[in-house]
C-alpha positions in Angstrom: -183.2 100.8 -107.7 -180.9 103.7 -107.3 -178.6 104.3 -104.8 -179.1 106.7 -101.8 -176.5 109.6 -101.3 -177.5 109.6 -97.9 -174.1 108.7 -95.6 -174.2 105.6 -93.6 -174.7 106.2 -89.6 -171.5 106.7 -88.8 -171.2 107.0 -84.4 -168.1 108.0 -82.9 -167.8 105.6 -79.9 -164.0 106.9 -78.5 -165.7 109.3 -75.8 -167.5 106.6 -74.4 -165.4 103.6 -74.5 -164.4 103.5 -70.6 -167.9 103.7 -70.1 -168.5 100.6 -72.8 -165.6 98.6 -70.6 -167.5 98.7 -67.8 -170.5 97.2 -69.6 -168.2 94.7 -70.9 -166.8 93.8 -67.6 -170.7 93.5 -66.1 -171.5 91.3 -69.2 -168.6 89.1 -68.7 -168.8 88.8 -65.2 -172.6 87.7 -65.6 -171.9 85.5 -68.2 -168.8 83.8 -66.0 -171.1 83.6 -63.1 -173.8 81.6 -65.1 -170.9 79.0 -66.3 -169.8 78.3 -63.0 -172.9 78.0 -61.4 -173.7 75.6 -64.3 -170.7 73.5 -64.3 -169.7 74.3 -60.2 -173.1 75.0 -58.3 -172.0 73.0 -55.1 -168.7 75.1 -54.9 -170.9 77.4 -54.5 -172.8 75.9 -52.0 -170.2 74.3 -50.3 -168.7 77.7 -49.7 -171.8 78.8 -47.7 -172.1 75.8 -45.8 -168.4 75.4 -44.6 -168.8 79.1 -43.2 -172.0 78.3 -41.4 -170.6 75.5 -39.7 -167.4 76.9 -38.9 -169.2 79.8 -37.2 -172.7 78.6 -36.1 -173.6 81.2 -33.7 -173.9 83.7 -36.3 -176.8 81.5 -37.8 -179.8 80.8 -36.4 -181.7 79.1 -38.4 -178.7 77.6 -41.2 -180.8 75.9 -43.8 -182.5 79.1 -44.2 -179.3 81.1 -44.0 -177.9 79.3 -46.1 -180.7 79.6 -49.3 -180.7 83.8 -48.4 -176.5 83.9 -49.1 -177.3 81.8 -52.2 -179.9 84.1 -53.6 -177.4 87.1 -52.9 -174.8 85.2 -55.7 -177.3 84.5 -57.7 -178.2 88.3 -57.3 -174.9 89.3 -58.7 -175.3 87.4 -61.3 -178.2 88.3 -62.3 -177.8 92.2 -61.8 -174.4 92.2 -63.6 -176.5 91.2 -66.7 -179.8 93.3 -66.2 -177.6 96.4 -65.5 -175.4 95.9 -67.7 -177.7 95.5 -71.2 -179.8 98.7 -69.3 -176.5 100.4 -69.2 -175.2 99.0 -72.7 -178.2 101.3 -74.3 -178.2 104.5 -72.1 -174.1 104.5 -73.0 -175.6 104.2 -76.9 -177.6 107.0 -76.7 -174.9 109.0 -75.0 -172.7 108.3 -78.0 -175.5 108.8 -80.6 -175.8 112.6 -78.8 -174.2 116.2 -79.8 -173.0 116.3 -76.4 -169.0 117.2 -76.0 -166.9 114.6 -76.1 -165.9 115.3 -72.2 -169.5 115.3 -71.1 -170.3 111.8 -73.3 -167.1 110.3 -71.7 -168.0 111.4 -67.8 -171.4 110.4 -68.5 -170.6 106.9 -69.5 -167.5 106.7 -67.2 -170.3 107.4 -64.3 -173.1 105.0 -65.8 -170.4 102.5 -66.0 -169.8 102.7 -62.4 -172.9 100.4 -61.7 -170.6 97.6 -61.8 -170.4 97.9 -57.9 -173.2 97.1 -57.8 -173.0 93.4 -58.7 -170.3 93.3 -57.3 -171.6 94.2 -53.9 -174.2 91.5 -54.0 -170.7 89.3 -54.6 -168.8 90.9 -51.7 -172.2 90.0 -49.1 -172.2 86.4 -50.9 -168.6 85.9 -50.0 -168.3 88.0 -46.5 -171.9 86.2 -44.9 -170.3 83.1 -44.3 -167.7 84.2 -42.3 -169.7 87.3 -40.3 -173.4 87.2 -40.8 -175.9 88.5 -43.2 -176.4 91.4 -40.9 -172.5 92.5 -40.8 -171.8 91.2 -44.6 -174.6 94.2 -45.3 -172.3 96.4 -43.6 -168.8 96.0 -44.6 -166.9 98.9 -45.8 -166.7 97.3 -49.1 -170.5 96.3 -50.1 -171.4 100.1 -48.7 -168.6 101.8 -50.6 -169.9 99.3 -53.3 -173.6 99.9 -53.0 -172.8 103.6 -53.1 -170.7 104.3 -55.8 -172.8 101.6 -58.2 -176.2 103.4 -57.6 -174.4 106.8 -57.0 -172.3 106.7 -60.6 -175.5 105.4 -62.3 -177.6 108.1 -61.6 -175.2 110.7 -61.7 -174.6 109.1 -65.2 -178.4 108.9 -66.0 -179.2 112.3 -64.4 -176.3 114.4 -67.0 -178.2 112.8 -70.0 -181.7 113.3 -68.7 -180.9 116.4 -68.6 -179.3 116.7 -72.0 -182.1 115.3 -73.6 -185.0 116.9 -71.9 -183.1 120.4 -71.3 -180.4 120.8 -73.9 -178.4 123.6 -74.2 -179.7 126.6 -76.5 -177.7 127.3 -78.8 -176.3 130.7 -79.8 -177.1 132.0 -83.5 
């Protein structure tokens, strides 16, 4: 069998490396959430219950309280790895595109910025305990969080949407 002269796929991946951080920091922090809760559920657990019973007139019903804050960790968890493998992909095609380097590297930078929003699902886990569900929703953090996570990603996803549906023409 002959050999092709066709050159190997070679991707430049420099102009979207902040962007693949980000990623990397989602992935870790859903695979470091999955150890602990393996090895350490009922810190966990603990966690929420001392802060329900140090402040039990924020909770009305606690058991139940207490299984919603769960879920909410488990939520960060489990976004940090669904967003990031979605985000892992849409930072590959941004890399595989002839946009210019700047454009690839805001792109990513602003897809990347989904982290937050793991991470606000975190901050409610760790502020309900101590304030409510209804006030952990609304602390300057998870909002701030909330906003710039879903803001970045589809400001990221928007720039190549439109790259790819409405590219440039190009001047003969």
């Amino acid at each position: 069998m002959a050999e092709s002269n066709k050159p190997a796929l070679s991707v430049d991946f420099s102009p979207v490396k902040i962007g693949l951080a980000f990623v990397f920091l989602m992935i870790l922090m859903n695979i470091f959430l999955g150890i602990l809760f393996g090895v350490n559920e009922d810190f966990f657990q603990n966690y929420i219950h001392a802060g329900i019973a140090a402040h039990p007139s924020l909770f009305t019903d606690p058991a139940k309280e207490q299984d919603i804050i769960w879920r909410w960790v488990e939520r960060a968890h489990f976004h940090a790895g669904g967003i990031a493998a979605f985000v892992l992909g849409m930072v590959t095609i941004t890399a595989l595109t002839d946009m210019s380097d700047r454009r690839k590297q805001v792109t990513s930078i602003l897809m990347g910025l989904s982290i937050f929003y793991p991470l606000a699902w975190f901050a409610m886990f760790f502020y309900a305990p101590q304030v409510g569900r209804a006030a952990a929703h609304h602390t300057l953090l998870v909002e701030m969080c909330v906003k710039v996570g879903v803001g970045g990603l589809g400001l990221g996803m928007l720039s190549l949407l439109l790259w790819l549906f409405f590219p440039a023409k190009k001047s003969l």
